[in-house]
C-alpha positions as CSV (number, residue, x, y, z in Angstrom):
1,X,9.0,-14.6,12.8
2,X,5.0,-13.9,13.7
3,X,2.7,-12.4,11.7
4,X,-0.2,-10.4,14.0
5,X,-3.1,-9.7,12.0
6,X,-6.9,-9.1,13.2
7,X,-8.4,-11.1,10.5
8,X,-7.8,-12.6,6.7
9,X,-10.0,-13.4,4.5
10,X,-10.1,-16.6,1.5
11,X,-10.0,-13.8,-1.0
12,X,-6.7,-12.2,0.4
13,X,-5.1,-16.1,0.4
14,X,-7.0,-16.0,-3.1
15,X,-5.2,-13.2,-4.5
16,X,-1.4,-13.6,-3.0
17,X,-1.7,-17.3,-3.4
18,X,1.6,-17.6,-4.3
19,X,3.5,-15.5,-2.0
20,X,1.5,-17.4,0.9
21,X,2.8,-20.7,-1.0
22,X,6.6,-19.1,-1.6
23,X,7.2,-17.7,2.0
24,X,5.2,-20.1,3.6
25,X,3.3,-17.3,5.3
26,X,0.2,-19.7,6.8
27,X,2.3,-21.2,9.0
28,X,3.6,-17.5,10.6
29,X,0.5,-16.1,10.7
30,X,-1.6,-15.8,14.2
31,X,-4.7,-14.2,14.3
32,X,-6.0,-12.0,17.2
33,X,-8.4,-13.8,19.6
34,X,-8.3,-12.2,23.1
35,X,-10.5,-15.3,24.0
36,X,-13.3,-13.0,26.1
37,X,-16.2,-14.9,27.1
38,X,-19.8,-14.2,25.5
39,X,-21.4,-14.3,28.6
40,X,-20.9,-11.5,31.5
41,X,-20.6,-14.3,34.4
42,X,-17.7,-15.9,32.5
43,X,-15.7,-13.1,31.4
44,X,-16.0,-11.8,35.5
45,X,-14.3,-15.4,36.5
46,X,-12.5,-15.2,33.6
47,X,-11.4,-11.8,34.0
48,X,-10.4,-12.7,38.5
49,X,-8.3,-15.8,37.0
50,X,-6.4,-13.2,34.4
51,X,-5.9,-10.6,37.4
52,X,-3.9,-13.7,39.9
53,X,-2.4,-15.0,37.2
54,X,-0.7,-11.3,36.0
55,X,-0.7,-10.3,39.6
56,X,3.0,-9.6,39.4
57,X,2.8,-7.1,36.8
58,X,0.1,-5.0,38.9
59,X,1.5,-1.7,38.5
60,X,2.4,-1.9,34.7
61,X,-1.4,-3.3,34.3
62,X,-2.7,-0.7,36.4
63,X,-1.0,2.1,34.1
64,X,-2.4,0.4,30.8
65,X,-5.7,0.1,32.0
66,X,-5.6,3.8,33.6
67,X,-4.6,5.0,30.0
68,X,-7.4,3.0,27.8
69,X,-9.6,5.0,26.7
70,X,-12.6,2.6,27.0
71,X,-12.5,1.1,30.4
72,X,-13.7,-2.4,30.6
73,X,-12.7,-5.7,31.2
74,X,-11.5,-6.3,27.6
75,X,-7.6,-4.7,28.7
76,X,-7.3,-8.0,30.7
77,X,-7.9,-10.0,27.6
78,X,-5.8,-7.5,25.3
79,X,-2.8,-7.9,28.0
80,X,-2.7,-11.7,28.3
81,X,-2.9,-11.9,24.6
82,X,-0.5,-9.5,23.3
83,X,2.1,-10.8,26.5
84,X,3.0,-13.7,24.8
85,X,4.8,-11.3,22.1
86,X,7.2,-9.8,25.0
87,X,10.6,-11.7,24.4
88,X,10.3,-10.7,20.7
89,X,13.1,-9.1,19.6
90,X,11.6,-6.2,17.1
91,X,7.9,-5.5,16.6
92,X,7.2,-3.9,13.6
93,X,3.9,-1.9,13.0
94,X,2.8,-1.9,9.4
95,X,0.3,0.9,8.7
96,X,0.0,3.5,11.7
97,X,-3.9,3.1,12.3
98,X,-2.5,-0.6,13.6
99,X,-0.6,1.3,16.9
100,X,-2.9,-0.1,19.4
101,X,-2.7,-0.9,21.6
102,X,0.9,-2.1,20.9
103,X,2.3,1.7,21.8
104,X,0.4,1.8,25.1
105,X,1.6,-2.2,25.8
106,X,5.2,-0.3,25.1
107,X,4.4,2.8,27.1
108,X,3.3,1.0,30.3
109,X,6.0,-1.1,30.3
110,X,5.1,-4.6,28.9
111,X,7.2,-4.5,26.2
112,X,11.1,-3.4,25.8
113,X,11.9,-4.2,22.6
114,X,12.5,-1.6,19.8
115,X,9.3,-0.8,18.0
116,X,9.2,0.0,14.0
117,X,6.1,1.7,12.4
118,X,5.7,1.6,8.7
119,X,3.8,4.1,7.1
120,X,2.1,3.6,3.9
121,X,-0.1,6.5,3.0
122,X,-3.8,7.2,3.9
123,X,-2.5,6.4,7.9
124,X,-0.7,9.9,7.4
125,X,-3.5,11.9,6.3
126,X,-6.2,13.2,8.6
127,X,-9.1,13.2,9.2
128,X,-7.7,9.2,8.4
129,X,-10.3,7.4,6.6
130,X,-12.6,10.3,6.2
131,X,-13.4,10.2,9.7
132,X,-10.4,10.0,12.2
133,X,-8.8,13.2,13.7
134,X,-5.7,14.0,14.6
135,X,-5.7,15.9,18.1
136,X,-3.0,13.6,20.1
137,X,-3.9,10.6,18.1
138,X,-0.2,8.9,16.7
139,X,1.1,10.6,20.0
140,X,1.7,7.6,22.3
141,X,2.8,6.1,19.2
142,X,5.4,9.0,17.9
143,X,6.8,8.9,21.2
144,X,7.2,5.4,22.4
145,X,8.3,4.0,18.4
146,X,12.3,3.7,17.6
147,X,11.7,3.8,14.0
148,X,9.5,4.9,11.4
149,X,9.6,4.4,7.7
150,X,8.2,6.2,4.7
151,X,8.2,4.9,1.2
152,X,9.3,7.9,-0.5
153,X,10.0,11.5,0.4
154,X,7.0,12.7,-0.3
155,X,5.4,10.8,2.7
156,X,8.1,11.6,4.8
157,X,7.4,15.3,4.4
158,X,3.5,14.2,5.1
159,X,4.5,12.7,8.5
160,X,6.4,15.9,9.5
161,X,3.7,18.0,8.8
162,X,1.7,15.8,11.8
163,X,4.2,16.2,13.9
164,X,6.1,12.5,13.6
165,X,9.8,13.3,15.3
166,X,12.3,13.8,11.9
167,X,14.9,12.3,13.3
168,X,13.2,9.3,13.7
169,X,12.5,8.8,10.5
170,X,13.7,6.9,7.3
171,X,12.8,6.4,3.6
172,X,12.7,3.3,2.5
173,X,10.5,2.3,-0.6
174,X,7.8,-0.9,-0.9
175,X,10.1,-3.2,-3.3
176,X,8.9,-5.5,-6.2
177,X,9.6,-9.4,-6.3
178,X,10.8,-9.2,-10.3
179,X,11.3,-12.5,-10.1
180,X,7.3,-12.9,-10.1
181,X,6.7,-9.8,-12.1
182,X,9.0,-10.8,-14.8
183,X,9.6,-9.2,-17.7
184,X,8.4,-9.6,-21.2
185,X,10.6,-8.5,-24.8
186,X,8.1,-6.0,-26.2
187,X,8.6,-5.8,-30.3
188,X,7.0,-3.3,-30.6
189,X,3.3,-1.9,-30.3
190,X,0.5,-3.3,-33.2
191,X,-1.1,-0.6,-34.3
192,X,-4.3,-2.1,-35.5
193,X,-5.3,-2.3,-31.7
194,X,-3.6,-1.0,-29.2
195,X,-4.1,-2.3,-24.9
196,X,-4.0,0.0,-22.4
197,X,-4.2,-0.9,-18.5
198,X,-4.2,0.5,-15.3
199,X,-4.9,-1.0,-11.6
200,X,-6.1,-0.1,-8.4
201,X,-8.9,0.5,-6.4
202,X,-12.3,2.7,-7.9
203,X,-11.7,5.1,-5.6
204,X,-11.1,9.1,-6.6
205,X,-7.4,9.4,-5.4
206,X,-7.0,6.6,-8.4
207,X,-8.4,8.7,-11.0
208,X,-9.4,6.0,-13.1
209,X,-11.8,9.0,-15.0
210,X,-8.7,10.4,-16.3
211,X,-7.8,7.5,-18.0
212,X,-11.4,6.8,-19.4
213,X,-11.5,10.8,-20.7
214,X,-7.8,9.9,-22.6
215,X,-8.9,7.3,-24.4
216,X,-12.3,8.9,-25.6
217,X,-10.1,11.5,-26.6
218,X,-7.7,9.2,-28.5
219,X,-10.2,7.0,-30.0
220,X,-12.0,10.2,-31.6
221,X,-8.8,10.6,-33.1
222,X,-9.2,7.3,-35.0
223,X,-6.8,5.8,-32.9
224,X,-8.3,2.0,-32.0
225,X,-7.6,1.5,-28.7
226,X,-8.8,-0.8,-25.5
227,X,-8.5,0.0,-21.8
228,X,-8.6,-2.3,-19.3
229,X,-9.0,-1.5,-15.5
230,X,-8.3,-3.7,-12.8
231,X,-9.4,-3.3,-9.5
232,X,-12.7,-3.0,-7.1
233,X,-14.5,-0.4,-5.5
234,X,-17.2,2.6,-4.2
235,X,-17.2,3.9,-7.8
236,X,-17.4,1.2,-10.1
237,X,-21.3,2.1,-11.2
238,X,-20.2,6.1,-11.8
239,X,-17.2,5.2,-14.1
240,X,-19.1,2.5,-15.8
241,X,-21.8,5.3,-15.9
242,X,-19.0,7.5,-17.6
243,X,-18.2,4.5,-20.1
244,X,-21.6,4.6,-21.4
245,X,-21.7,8.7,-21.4
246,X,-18.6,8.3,-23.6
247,X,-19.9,5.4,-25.8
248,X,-16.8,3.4,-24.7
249,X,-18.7,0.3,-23.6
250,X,-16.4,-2.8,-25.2
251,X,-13.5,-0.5,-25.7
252,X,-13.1,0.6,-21.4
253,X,-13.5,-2.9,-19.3
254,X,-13.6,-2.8,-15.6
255,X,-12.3,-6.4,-14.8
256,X,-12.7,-6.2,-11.4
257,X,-10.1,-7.8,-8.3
258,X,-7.8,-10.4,-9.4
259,X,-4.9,-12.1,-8.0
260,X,-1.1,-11.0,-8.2
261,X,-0.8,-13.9,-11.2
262,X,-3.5,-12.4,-13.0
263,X,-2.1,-9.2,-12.8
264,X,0.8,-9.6,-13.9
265,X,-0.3,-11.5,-17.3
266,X,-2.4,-8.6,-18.0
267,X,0.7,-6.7,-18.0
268,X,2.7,-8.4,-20.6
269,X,-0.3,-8.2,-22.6
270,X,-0.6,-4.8,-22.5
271,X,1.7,-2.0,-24.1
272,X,1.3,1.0,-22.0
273,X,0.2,1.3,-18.3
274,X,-1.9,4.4,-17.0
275,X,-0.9,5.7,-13.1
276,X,-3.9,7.6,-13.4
277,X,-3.6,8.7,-9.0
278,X,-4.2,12.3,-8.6
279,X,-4.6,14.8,-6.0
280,X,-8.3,14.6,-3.6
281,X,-9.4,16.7,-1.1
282,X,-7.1,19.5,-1.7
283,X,-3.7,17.4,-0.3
284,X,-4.2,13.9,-0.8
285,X,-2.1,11.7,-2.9
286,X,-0.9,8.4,-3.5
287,X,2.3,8.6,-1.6
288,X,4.3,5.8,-4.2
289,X,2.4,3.8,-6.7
290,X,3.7,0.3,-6.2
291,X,1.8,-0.8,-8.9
292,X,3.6,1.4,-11.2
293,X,6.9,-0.3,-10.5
294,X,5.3,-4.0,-10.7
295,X,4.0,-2.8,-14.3
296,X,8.0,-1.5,-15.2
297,X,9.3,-4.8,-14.0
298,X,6.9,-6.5,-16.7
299,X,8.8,-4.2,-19.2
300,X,5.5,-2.0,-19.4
301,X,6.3,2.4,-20.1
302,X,3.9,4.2,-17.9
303,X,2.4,7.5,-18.3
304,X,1.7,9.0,-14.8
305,X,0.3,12.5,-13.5
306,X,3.2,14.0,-11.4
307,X,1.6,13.4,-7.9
308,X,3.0,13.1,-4.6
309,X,5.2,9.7,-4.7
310,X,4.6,8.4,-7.9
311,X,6.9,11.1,-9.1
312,X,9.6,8.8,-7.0
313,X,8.5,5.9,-8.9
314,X,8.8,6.8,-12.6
315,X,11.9,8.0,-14.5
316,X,10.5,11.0,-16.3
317,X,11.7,10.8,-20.1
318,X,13.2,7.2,-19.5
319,X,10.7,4.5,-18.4
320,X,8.0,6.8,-19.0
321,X,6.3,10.2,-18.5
322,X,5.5,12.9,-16.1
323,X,2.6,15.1,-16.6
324,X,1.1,17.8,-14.4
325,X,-1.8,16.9,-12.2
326,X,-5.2,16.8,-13.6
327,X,-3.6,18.0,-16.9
328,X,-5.7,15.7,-19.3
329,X,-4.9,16.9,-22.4
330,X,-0.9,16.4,-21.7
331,X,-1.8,13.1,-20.2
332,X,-3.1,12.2,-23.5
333,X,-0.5,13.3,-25.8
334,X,2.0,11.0,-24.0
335,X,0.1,8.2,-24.8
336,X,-0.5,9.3,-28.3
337,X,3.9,9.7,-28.5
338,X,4.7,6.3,-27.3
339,X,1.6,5.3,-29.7
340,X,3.5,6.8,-32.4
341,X,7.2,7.1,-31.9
342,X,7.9,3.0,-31.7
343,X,11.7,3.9,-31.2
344,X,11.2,5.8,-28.0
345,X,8.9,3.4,-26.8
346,X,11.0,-0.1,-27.6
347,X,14.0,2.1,-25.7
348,X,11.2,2.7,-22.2
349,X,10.5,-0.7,-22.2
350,X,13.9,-1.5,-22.2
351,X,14.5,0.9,-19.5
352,X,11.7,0.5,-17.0
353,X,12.6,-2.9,-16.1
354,X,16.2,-2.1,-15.3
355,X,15.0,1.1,-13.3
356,X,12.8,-1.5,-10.8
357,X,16.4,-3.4,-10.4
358,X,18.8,-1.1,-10.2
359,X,16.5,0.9,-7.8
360,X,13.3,-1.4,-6.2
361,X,14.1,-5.1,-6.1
362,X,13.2,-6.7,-3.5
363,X,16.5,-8.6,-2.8
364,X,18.2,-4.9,-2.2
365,X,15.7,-3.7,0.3
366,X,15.5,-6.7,2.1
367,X,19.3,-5.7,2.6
368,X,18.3,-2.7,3.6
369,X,16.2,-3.9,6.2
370,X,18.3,-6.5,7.7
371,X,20.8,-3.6,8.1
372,X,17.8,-1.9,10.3
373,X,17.1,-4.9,12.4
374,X,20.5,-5.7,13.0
375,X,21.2,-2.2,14.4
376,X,18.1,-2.1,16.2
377,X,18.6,-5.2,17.6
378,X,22.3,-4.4,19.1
């Protein structure tokens, strides 16, 4: 197995250190260097070397260059790089946005094998990052592809809505190692101070105001309680802006990125997690809420707004609850509940670690997917 990937940084190494360490994943990784010449002399003689040497595959590099959209000598480069992937058995897209030019290689005839694209959420809604429309875009792509995956049925209806052929599609959800997100016997919660954590990115779709506004609301109430946020991004100065607004400053801490490892001990010493994602932009939602299962594994009960796939990923009543979108004042009295009632809440952290088993382990998906493979394959 190859890994393809355009770039990767020492902070992504950093942060899945020990998955890279566990799977060995260095060692299958290649990075994408077309090798094109700085100067324009050199990538002409370089470019006339490329041509004789590919001269048998004329026609198929005639109809790749024909459909590029930017026509240059870089196609040359693209072609003698990506060739070297041809006798692979399966390639398998992750993200959508990463289609080229792997569906034109497949359209023009470089490549035969089957082709699997995994979705994973903002790839399915346009304009894709705030700035990519859809006219014809996944196209090439929803026509040339075996396979596509979704990770819950929520994103699967997201993909038919632009147009992504149904019966090519299957729902499959993003698994959780539990054997590195272990769990941790929770006795109970201590009253005199009680943690709360969520993680992702400071973006809006995260909602991390939500979960800032509950615990003003809580702490009003007498109730001593500290919430810690994990993650980085475009809003950190407005919610730390809306810290001090509150007069939460020492009681909401934005911790920044942090590694898997780091992660996960946050999460057994914390007694409830907040899935704050809500809706943006009128549509947009998280389409599972990994993060959500990885905090059940660690024998955490989350309390989650009832948006698009994290719906899928929390057993309303059982590991957790379920409250209408944006609906803050539900929101917090769930977390008040599990605050008060400590039998319900010793029985959802019992539960949420055998829901990520039973239904989001890793070692069952992985089945799953050598079942795709294999039939692929044949």
């Amino acid at each position: 197995m190859k890994i393809v990937v355009s770039q990767l940084s020492s902070r992504e190494i950093a942060n899945y250190g020990e998955l890279f360490r566990k799977y060995n994943l260095e060692e299958k990784i290649v990075l994408v260097d077309f090798g094109i010449p700085s100067t324009r002399s050199m990538r002409i003689l370089k470019f006339l070397l490329l041509l004789v040497k590919n001269i048998s595959s004329c026609r198929k590099l005639f109809f790749y260059f024909k459909n590029k959209r930017s026509r240059n000598f870089n196609f040359m480069f693209e072609w003698n790089f990506y060739k070297h992937f041809k006798n692979a058995d399966i390639f398998h897209i992750q993200y959508g946005t990463n289609h080229k030019p792997l569906d034109e290689l497949k359209k023009c005839g470089l490549y035969k094998m089957p082709v699997i694209t995994t979705f994973h959420g903002h790839d399915a809604f346009f304009p894709i990052n705030g700035f990519i429309p859809k006219e014809n875009y996944y196209e090439t792509l929803f026509k040339y592809t075996e396979l596509f995956t979704a990770n819950t049925p929520y994103l699967e209806e997201q993909l038919l809505k632009i147009d992504c052929p149904p019966e090519k599609i299957s729902t499959l959800p993003v698994g959780v190692d539990i054997n590195f997100f272990t769990g941790k016997t929770k006795k109970g919660i201590d009253l005199n101070l009680i943690n709360l954590l969520s993680v992702g990115r400071l973006e809006e779709i995260k909602g991390h105001k939500m979960g800032i506004k509950a615990v003003k609301n809580l702490r009003k109430e007498g109730i001593n309680i500290n919430y810690t946020i994990i993650g980085e991004g475009s809003l950190r100065n407005k919610l730390c802006q809306l810290v001090d607004d509150h007069n939460l400053k020492g009681h909401v801490i934005l911790k920044g990125s942090m590694s898997q490892k780091k992660i996960m001990n946050y999460m057994h010493n914390s007694d409830i997690f907040l899935m704050t994602s809500t809706v943006v932009n009128g549509d947009t939602r998280e389409t599972q809420g990994l993060v959500a299962l990885e905090a059940q594994s660690c024998n955490l009960p989350i309390v989650a707004f009832k948006s698009g796939g994290v719906a899928y990923t929390v057993k309303d009543g059982v590991t957790g609850f379920l409250v209408l979108e944006n609906d803050l004042d539900s929101f917090t009295s769930k977390i008040r509940e599990l605050i008060e009632n400590s039998t319900l809440y010793s029985e959802m952290t019992k539960n949420s670690r055998e829901f990520v088993k039973d239904n989001y382990c890793h070692s069952k998906l992985f089945d799953s997917w050598e079942d795709i493979y294999k039939s692929l394959k044949l």
